[in-house]
C-alpha positions as CSV (number, residue, x, y, z in Angstrom):
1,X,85.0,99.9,86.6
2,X,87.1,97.8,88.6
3,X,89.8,95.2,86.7
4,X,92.3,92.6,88.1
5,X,95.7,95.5,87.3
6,X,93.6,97.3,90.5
7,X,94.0,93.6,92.7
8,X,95.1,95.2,96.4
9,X,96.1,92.8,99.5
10,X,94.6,93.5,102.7
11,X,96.2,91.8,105.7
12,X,94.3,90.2,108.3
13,X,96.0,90.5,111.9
14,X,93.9,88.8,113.8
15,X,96.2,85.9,114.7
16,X,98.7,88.6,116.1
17,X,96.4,88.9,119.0
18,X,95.1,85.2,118.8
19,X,99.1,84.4,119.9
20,X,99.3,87.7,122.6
21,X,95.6,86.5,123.9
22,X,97.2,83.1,124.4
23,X,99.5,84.4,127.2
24,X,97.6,87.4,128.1
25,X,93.7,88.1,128.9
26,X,93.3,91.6,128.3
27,X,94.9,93.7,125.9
28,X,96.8,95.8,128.9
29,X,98.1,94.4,132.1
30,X,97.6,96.1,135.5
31,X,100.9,97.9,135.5
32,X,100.7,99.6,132.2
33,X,102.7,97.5,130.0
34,X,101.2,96.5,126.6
35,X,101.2,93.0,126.2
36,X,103.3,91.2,122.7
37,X,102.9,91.1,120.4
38,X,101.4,93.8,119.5
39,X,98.4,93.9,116.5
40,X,98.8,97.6,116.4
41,X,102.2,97.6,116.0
42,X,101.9,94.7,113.3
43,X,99.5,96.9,111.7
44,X,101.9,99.2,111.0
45,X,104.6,97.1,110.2
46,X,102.0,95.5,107.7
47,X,101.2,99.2,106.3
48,X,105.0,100.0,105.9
49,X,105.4,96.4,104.3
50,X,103.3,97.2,100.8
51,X,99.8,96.1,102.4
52,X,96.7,98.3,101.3
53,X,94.5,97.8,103.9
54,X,94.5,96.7,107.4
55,X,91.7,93.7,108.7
56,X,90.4,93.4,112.3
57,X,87.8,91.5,113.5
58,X,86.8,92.4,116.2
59,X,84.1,89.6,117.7
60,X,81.2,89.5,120.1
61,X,83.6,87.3,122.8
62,X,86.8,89.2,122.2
63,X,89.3,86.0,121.5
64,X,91.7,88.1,120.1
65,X,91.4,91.6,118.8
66,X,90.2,93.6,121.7
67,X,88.2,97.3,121.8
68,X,91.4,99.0,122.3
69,X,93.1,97.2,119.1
70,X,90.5,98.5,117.1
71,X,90.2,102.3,117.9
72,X,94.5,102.2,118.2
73,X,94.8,100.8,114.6
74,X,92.1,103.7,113.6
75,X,94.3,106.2,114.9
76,X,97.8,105.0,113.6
77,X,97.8,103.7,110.2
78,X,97.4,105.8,107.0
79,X,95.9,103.1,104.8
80,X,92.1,101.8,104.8
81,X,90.9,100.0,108.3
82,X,88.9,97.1,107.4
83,X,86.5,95.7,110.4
84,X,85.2,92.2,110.2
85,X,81.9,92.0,112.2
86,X,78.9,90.1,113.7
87,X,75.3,92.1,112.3
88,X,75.0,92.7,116.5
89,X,74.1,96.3,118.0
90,X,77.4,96.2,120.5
91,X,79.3,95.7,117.4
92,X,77.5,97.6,115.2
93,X,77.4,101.1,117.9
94,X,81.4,100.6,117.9
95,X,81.6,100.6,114.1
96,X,79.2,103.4,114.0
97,X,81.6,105.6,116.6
98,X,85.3,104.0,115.4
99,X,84.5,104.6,111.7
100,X,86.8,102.0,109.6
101,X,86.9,102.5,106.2
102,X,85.3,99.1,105.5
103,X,83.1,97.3,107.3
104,X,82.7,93.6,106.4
105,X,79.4,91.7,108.2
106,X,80.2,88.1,108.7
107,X,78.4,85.1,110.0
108,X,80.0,84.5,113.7
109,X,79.1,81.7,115.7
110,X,81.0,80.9,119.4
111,X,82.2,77.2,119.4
112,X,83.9,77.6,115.4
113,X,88.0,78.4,115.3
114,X,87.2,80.5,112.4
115,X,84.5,82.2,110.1
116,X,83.4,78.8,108.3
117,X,80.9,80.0,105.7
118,X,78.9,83.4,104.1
119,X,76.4,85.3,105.5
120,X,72.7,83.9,104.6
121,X,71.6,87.6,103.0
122,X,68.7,86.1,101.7
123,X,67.6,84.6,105.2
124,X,68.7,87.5,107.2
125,X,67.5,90.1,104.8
126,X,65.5,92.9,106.9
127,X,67.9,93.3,109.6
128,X,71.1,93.4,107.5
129,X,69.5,96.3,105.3
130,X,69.0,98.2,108.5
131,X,72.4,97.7,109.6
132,X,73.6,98.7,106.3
133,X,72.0,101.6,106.3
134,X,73.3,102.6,109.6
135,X,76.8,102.1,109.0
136,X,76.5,103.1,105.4
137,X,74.9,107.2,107.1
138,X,78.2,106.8,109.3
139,X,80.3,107.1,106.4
140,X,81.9,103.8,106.5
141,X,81.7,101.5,103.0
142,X,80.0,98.3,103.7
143,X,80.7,94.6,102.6
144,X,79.0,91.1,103.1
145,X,81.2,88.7,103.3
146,X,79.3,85.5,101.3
147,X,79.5,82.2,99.6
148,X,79.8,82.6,95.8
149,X,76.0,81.9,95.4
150,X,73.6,83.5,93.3
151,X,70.8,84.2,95.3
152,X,73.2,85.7,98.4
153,X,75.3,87.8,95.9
154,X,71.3,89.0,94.7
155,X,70.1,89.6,98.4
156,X,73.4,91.4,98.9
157,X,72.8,94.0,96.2
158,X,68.7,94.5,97.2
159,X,69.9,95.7,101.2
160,X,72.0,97.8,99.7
161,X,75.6,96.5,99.7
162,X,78.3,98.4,98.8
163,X,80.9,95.6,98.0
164,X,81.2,91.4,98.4
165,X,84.0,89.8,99.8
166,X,83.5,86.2,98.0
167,X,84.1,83.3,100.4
168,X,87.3,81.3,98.8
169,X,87.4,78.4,102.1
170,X,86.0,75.8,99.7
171,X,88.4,77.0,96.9
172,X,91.1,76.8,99.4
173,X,90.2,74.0,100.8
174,X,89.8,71.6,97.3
175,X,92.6,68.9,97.1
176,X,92.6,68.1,93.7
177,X,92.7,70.0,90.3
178,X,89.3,69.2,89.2
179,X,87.5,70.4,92.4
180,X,89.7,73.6,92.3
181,X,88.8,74.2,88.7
182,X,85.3,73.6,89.9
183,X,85.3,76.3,92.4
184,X,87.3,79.0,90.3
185,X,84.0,78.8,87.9
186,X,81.6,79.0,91.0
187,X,83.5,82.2,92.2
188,X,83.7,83.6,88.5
189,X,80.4,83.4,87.9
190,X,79.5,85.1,91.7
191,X,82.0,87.7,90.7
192,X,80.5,88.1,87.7
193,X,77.2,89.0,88.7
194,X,78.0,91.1,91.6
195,X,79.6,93.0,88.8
196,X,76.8,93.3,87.0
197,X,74.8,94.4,90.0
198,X,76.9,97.3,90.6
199,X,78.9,95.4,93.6
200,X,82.5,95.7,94.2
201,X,84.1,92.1,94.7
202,X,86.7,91.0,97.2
203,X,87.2,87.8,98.2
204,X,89.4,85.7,101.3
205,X,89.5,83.0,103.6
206,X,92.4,80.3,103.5
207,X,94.0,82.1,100.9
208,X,98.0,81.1,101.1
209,X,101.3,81.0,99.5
210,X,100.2,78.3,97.1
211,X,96.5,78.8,96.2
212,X,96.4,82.6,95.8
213,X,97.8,82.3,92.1
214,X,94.7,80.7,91.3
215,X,92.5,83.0,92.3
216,X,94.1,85.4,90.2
217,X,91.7,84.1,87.5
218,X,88.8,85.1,89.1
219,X,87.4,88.8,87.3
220,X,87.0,91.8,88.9
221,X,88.4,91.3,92.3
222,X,89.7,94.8,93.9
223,X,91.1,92.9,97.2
224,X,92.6,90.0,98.4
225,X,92.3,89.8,102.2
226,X,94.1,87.4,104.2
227,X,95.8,86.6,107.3
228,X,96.8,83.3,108.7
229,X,99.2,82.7,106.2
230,X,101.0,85.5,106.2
231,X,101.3,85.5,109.9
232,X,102.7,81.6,110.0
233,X,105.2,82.9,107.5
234,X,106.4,85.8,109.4
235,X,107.0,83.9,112.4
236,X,109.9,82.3,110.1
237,X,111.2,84.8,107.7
238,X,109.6,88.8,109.4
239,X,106.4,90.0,108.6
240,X,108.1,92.2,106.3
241,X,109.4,89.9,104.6
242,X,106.1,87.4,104.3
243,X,104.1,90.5,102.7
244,X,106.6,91.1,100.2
245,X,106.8,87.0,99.3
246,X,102.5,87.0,99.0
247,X,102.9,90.9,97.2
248,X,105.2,88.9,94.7
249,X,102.4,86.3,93.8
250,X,100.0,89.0,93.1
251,X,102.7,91.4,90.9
252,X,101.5,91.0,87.1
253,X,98.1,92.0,89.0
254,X,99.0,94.7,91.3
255,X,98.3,98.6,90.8
């Protein structure tokens, strides 16, 4: 039975490497030295800030987080590991042999900045249940990351799904009151069901300083993941700091 006093915050450091990527091309230059900043390090900065789980994702073309990120940040923090992915065997067979806690299949396409929808479940069905499978035998808890839509948070529970994360860019995206209203009921209802189906619900994507409130209405979420935000406010006031500031927002919620 999962309730909103349970809400967690997992922090997404992908942007971390998005800024050391922008100066560097690998994640270690010839003569040893680790180029900054650092998405381990932040990782464990993050970890010692308040934040229950860690968020990589670690995609097909390598833009930011790299191999080495990944099997660094398994090794150092203490908290859960959570590993945004592409349903693709290179990805998968690293997953398989890093072993996150979490593993969250995403839609990934090259030319987008950033994830820009859920995962067709329904569409995609056969393969996903295999790669479930897989990654479910390797001991690592799996999630689809989807759009708060019936038949997808369905098709999620039939390949065998341990958990939903509950696509909130339209939520976060809405301008005025009404279309925000609109898409707390959409995301209710998804939560809702994947409840009923024996899902646990997540949700994340454009989350921020001034819509995550909001989604504090939504039932049964267990984690809030997010990451851009956080990181644009750290660059200003510490990354300590901007954890504790979106920890604050969540308080009356938080275990």
């Amino acid at each position: 039975m999962y309730s909103v006093s349970m809400l967690k915050l997992g922090v997404n450091i992908d942007h971390v490497a998005t800024l050391r990527q922008a100066r560097y091309r690998s994640a270690r230059e010839p003569s040893g030295a680790i180029p900054e900043p650092d998405p381990v390090l932040a990782a464990m900065e993050a970890e010692l800030a308040g934040a229950h789980s860690i968020t990589a994702h670690l995609r097909e073309d390598r833009r930011h987080i790299q191999d080495r990120d990944v099997r660094l940040i398994r090794q150092t923090i203490r908290t859960r590991l959570n590993l945004e992915m592409a349903d693709v065997p290179e990805i998968v067979a690293i997953a398989e042999e890093v072993k996150p806690d979490e593993a969250c299949l995403v839609p990934e396409k090259r030319q987008e900045v950033t994830t820009e929808g859920g995962l067709n479940v329904a569409g995609a069905s056969q393969s996903l249940a295999g790669t479930v499978a897989r990654l479910k035998k390797a001991g690592i808890a799996v999630s689809l990351f989807v759009d708060p839509d019936e038949r997808q948070i369905k098709a999620s529970a039939d390949v065998g799904a341990d958990m939903v994360e509950l696509h909130t860019g339209t939520y976060a995206n809405a301008r005025h009151e009404v279309e925000q209203a609109a898409e707390i009921r959409k995301l209710t209802a998804a939560s809702q069901l994947a409840h009923k189906l024996g899902l646990r619900v997540n949700a994340g994507h454009g989350l921020n300083y001034e819509n995550t409130p909001g989604i504090l209405a939504v039932p049964h979420l267990e984690t809030l993941n997010t990451g851009h935000s956080i990181i644009s406010r750290a660059l200003l006031v510490g990354l300590r700091q901007a954890i504790a500031e979106m920890l604050a927002l969540m308080t009356p919620h938080t275990k």
